[in-house]
C-alpha positions in Angstrom: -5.2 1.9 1.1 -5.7 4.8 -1.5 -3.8 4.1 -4.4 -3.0 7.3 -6.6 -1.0 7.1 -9.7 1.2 9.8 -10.5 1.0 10.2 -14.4 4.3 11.5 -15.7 6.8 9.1 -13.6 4.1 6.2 -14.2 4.7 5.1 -10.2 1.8 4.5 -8.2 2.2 5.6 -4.4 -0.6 4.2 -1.5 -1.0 5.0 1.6 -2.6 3.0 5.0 -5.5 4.4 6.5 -4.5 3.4 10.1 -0.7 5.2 10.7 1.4 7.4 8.4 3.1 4.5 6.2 3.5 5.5 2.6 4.9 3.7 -0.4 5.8 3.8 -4.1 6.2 1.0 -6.5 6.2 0.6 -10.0 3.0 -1.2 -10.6 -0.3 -2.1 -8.9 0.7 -5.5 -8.3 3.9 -4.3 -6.6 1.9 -2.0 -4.5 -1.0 -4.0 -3.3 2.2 -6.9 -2.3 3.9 -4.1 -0.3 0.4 -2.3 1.1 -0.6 -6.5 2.1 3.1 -6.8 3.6 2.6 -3.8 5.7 -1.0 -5.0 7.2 0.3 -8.6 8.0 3.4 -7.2 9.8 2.1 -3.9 11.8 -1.7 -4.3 11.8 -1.8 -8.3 12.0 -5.7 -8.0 13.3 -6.8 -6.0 10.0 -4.9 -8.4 8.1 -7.1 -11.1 9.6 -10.2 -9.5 9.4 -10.2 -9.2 5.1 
């Protein structure tokens, strides 16, 4: 995941490296539980390998 943060709406958006799934949340914490969602549900083998 590349997390960028976008400095005047203070949301941080990511991204996965393996299809075209985007997200934006509030805070990192928020964003890495969403980005960690997404791998266990669509890329289950990714999730197992970290």
């Amino acid at each position: 995941m590349k997390p960028t943060s976008n400095a005047i709406d203070g949301e941080l958006t990511g991204e996965c490296e393996r299809c075209d799934w985007f997200v934006v949340r509030g805070s990192y914490p928020e964003l890495v539980k969403a980005y960690h969602h997404h791998l266990r549900s669509e890329h289950p083998r990714t999730w197992l390998r970290r």
